[in-house]
N, C-alpha and C positions, 0 to 999 in steps of 0.2 A: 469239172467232174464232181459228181454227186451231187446236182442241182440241178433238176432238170427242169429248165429255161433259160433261152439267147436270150441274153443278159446286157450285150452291146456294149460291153464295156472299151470300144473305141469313141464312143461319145462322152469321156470324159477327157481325151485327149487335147489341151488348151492349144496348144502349138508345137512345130515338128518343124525341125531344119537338117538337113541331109549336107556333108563335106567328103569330097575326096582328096586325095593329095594336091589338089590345086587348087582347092578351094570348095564354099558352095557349090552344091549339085543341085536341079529341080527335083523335087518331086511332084508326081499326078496321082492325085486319088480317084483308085478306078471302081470305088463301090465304097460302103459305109464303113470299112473298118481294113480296106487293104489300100497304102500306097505303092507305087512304082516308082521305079527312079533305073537308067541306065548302070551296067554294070562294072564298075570304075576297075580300072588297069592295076590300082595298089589299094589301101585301104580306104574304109567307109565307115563314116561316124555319124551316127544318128543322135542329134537331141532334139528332145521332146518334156511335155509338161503334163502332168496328169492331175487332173482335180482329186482328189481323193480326201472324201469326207461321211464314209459312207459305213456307219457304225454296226458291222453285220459279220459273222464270219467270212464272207463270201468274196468281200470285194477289196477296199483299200481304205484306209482312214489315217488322217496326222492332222496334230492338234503341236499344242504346244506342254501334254501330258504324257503322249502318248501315241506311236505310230504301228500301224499293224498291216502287213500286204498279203492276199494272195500274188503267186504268180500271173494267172490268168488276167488280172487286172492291170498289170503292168506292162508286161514283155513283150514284145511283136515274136511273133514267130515268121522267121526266113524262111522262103521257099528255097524249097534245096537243101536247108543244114537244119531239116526236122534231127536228124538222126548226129548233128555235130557234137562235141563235147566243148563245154560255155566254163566260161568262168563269173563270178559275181561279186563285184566289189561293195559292201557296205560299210558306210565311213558314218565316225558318230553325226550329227545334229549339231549345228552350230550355232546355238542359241541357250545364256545362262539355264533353262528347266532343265536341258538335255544332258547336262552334266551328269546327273545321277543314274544314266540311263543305261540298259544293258539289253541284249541281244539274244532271244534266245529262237530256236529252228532245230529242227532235224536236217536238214541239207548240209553233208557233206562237206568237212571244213579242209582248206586248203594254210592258211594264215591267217589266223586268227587269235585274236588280246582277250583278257582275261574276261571281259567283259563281252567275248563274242564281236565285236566289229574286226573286220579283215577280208578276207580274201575265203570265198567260199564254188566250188567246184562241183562237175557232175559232166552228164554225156545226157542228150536228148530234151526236146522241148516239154514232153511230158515229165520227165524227171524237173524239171527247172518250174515248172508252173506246176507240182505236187510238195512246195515244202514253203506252207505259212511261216511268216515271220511274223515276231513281238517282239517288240522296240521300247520300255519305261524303264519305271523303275520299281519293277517288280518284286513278290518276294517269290520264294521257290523250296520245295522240298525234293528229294528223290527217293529210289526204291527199289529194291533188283527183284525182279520176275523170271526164275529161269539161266539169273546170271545176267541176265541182260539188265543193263541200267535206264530205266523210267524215270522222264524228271516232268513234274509240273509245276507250271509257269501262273500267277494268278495276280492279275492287275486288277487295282482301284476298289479292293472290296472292303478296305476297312478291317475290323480286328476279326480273327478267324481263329477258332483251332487248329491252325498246321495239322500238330499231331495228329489229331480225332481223322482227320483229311486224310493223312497218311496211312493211317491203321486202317481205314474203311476202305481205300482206295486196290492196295495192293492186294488181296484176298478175292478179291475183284476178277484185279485184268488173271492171279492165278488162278481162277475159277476158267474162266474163257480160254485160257492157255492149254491148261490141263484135259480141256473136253476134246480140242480138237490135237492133243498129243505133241504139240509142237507151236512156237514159234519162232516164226519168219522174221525177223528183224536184228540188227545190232545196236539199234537205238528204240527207244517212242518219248513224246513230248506233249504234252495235254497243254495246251496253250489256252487261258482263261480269261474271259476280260467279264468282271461281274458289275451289273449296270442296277437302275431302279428296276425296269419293268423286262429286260431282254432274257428269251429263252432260243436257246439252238445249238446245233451242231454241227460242223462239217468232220468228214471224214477224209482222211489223207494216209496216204502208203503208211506212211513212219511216225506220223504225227495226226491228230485231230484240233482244230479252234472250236472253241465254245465261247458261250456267253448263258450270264444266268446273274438270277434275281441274288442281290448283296443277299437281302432275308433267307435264300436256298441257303448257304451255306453254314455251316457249325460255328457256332460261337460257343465262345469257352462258359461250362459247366452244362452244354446239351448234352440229356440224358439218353433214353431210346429217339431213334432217329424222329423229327418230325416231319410231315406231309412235304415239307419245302425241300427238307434236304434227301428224303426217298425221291422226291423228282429231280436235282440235282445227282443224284450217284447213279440215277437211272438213265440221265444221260451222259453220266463218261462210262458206263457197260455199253450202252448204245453203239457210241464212235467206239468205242475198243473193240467192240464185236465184229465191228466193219474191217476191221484189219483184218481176219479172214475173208467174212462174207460181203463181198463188194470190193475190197480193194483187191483181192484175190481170187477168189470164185467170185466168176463175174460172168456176165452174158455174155456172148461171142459177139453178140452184136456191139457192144460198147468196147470191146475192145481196138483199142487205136484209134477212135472214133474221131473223126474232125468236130471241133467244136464251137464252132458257125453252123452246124443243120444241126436239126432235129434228129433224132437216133431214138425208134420206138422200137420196144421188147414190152412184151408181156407178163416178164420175168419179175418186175418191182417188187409185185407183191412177196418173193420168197425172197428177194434180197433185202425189201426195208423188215417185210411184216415177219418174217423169221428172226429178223434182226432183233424187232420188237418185242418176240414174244420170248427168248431170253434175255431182252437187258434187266426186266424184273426179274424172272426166275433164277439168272445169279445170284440177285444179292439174296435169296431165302439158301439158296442151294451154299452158297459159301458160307453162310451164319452173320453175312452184316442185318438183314430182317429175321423175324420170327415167321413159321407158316403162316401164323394167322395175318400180317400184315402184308404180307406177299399178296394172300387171296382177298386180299380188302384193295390192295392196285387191282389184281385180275378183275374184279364187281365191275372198276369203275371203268376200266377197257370194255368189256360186255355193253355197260348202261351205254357207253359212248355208238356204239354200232349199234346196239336197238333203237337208239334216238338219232339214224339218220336214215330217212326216208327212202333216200337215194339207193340205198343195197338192195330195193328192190327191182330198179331199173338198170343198174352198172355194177356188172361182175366184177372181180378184183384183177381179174386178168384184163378187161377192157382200161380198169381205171391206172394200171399201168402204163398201158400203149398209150393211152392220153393225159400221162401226166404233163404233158409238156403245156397244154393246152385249157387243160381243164381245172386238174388238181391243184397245177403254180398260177392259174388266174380266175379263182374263185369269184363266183360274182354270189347277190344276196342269193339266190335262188340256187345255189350249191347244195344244200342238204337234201335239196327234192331232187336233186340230177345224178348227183355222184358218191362215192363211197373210199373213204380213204384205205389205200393199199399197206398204207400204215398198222391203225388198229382193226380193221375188220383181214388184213392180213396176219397178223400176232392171232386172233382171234380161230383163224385156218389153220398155223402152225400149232394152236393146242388142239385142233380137231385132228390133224396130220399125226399128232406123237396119240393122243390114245387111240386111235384108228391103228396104229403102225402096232401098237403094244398087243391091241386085242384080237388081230390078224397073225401077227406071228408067237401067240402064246407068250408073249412075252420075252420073247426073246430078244427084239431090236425095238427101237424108237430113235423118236426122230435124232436123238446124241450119235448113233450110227450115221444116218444118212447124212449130216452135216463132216463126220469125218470120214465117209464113202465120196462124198464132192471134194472134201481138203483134197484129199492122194488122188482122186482119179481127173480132178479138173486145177484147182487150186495151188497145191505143190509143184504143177510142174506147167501154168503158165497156159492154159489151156482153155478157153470161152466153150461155157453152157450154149449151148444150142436151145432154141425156141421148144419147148415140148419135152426137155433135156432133162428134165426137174422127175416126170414122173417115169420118164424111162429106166431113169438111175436107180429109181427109188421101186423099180418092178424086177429088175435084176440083182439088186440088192437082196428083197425078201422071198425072190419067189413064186411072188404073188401079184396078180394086176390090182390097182386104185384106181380106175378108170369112171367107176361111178364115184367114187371121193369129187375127182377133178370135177370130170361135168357139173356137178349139180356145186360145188363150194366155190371150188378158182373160175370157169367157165360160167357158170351159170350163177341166177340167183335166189336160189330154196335157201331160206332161213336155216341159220348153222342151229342144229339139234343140242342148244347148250347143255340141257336135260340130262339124253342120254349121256352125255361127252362126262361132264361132270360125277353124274351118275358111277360112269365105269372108272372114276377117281380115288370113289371115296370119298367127295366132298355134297356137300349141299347145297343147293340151289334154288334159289325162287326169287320171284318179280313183285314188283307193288309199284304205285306208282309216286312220283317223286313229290316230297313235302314241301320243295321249292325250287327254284332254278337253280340253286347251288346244291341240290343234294345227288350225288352219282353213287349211291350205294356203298356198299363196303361190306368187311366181315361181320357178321349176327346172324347168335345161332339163333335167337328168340325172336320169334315173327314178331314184326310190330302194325300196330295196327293205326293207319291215319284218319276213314273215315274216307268219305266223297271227296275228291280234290278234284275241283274246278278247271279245265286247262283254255286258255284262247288262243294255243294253235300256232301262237308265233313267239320268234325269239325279240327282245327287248331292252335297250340301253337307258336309264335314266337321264332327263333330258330337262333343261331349266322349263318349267310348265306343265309338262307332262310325261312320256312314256315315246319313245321313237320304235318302230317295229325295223328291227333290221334284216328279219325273214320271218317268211308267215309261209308255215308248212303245210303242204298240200293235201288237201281232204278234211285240216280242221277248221275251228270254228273260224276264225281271224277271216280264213279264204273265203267260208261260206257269207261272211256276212259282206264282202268285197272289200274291204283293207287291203293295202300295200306294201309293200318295204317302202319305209321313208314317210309315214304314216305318222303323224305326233299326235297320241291319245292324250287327251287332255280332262276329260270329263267319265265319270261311269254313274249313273241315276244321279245324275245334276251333280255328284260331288268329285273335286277336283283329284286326280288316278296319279300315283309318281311310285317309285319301286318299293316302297314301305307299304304301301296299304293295297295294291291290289291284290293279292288272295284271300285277302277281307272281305272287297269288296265282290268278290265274286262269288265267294261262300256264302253272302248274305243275300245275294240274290235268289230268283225261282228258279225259273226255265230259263228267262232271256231277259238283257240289260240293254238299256238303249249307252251309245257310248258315241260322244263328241268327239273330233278328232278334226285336226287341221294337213289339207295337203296343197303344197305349194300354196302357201301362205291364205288358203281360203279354209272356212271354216264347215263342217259337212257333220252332218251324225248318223248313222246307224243301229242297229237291230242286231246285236250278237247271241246266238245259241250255246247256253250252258253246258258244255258235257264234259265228263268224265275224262282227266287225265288216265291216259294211257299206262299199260302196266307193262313201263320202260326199264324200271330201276332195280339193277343186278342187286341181292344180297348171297353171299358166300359163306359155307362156316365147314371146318374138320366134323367128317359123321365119327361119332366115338370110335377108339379103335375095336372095343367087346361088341359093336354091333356090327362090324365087318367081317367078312371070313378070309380066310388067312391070306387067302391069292391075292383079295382084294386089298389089302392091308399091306401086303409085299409090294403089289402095282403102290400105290399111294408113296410111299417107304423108298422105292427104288426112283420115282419121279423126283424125290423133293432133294433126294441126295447128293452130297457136292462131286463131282465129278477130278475131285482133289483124294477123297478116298478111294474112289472107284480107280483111281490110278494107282494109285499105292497099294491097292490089294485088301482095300479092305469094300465089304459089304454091307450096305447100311443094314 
């Protein structure tokens, strides 16, 4: 659940032997992930072996550091006792590393030692396969939200500010708390495992697993947050935000859903991309970011969707229904097909709240509609229906968004950031990018680069030369017939690697001839110079003295933490 792709996790199964009271039984496997076996007169004991080595939120991994499971990767589920109530025995690791090791899960404890190994309990196969477990020797801080007790779990990162971790964490989830007026839980558990290069999330009823770069996180005497750890606290808002919207408000279609097929809704994009577009604007809204750092993450979501081709072939509602197929099995040639429901849906959800604000005078936004879905779908257990999103949200205001949908979620007309921005109060303009690593940010002072060369495709540094790992449709890379998988080696006889070519391209005229090796033969080409694209979002606060007061109120009333707006105060 929340990954949408069959996954097969019965091909990790080493071995499987079935006993009843009189012994071995057979079993037939009658397809790639179900066995059968006759239905024994007393009890039935299945063992089994599962590879699990597989370093991801998602699946299973033990080492001799550290072990971590989803359910879904372990458990068979019984035909017949979906709906039985299980018990779960976890015994420590029997091997000297394990010694120091401890146990930590949201599932439901039945008998369980200080360190969490024992006897853990519940009712249903979905409940049993929704509660990650983490298994070292971890450290851990906690934190009450609400009264309710939050503990995070964080393996292998080396020295950290707990505290700074702590203070920035909790302000957080009571940001997300507060807006939608209530949380659902008696527990939650942020379970961490921080690696060299790993970023991600899963989300779970009670609990979320993550993984994220050692460098994301706060080391002792980090001052204002930097880039690494704004993307770290942007993704435990993330998963936190999912404990309403997705593990709660949920599409009717995924609800109960077998998880062997496919299950398409259209719906992703207002589950992840609404998801999206407040895990940043908590941390500005609670006070862990300042506005202007806030709108310097929003630049580079913006730059991210202008610089994917694909938004204008695959609406967000399409690239929903085909996540299963498209978005989880990206090939090179992804940015010219498809459009992630990710950011170009965060992107829709800030089009959805100043469209909501400037439609009903200002009375609702999208903070309404997300707690119109808690009570009316969420709170009590109830699947969104396909088309559900904008129905809610037209008996809500009053008023139809019928042309909103067509042309943003359905369709694909470029989102008017302009306007959007414009009716914010903030600033807005394009340039285009100084290099492959620049995605804009906040500045209010135009700057100015000058002619920037672009060839069209994206690029890994490679011993030799330059490999194209996508060459984007309609520029120059395509026009001059280059490929993905393409090793550029040569630009005007001189040898090309990711240091020098925007050099060498500024120093050309019109057109460069450019060597290049494909399957090991050697070929050249004729590439046409043009003009990087004016992709790259910058964002800045318009003074507040040259705002008028409405506008200054909308701005004012967007950026505020939804912590005072419950307590009675007004920003």
């Amino acid at each position: 659940p929340g990954s949408y792709m069959i996954r097969d996790f019965a091909r990790n199964i080493t071995s499987i032997e079935a006993f009843d009271d009189n012994g071995a039984m057979p079993l037939v496997k009658r397809d790639k992930q179900t066995w059968c076996g006759e239905t024994p007169k007393g009890g039935l004991r299945v063992v089994y072996r599962v590879y699990a080595y597989d370093l991801s939120v998602r699946s299973a991994y033990l080492d001799t550091f550290r072990a971590f499971f989803n359910g879904t990767s372990l458990f068979f589920r019984i035909s017949g006792l979906e709906e039985a109530p299980w018990q779960l025995v976890i015994s420590r690791p029997q091997f000297v590393d394990a010694a120091r090791w401890q146990l930590a899960t949201s599932m439901p404890q039945l008998d369980v030692d200080a360190e969490g190994f024992g006897v853990y309990a519940g009712v249903g196969y979905d409940a049993l396969t929704d509660f990650p477990v983490e298994i070292s020797a971890f450290e851990e801080f906690t934190f009450d939200v609400r009264g309710i007790d939050h503990r995070f779990v964080l393996s292998e990162a080396g020295p950290v500010d707990m505290g700074r971790l702590s203070r920035d964490l909790a302000p957080i989830c009571r940001e997300h708390a507060s807006l939608f007026g209530d949380l659902p839980v008696d527990r939650y558990v942020f379970l961490t495992l921080a690696t060299a290069d790993g970023y991600g999330g899963l989300e779970h009823r009670d609990s979320t697993s993550l993984i994220c770069q050692r460098e994301d996180l706060p080391r002792p005497g980090l001052g204002r947050p930097d880039k690494g750890y704004r993307r770290f606290l942007g993704l435990c808002s993330h998963e936190y935000f999912h404990l309403w919207n997705v593990k709660r408000i949920r599409p009717e279609r995924l609800a109960g859903a077998q998880l062997d097929v496919e299950v398409h809704t259209e719906l992703l994009w207002a589950f992840e991309g609404i998801t999206s577009y407040y895990d940043e604007l908590a941390l500005s809204r609670c006070g862990i970011l300042r506005p202007e750092e806030y709108l310097g993450m929003l630049a580079e979501s913006v730059t991210r969707v202008l610089r994917s081709p694909g938004r204008g072939r695959q609406s967000i509602a399409e690239s929903s229904f085909d996540a299963w197929t498209r978005f989880y099995k990206q090939d090179e040639n992804a940015p010219n097909a498809i459009v992630s429901y990710y950011t170009k849906g965060a992107c829709v959800a800030l089009g959805l709240d100043v469209t909501m604000r400037q439609r009903t005078r200002d009375t609702l936004c999208l903070d309404d509609l997300m707690r119109h879905l808690w009570q009316r779908f969420g709170s009590v257990d109830v699947g969104v229906r396909e088309r559900g999103i904008e129905h809610e949200l037209s008996e809500l205001t009053g008023t139809v968004f019928d042309d909103f949908f067509a042309s943003y979620v359905y369709g694909v007309e470029e989102l008017p950031f302009g306007d959007w921005f414009a009716a914010m109060g903030i600033g807005f303009r394009l340039r285009a990018a100084r290099d492959s690593d620049d995605l804009g940010g906040y500045e209010e002072q135009p700057t100015s680069n000058g002619p920037m060369p672009s060839l069209g495709a994206n690029h890994v540094g490679e011993d030799g030369g330059l490999r194209l790992t996508q060459v984007i449709t309609g520029g120059a890379a395509q026009a001059a017939g280059l490929s993905p998988g393409d090793v550029l080696v040569a630009i005007e006889s001189e040898r090309v690697n990711s240091a020098n070519l925007k050099r060498l391209l500024l120093r050309a005229s019109d057109e460069v001839e450019v060597h290049y090796f494909r399957r090991g033969r050697l070929y050249a080409t004729t590439v046409q110079i043009v003009d990087a694209p004016q992709d790259t979002c910058e964002l800045w606060l318009l003074p507040d003295d040259t705002l008028a007061a409405p506008l200054l109120a909308r701005r004012r009333a967007w950026l505020a933490s939804s912590q005072r707006i419950e307590s009675g105060y007004s920003a």
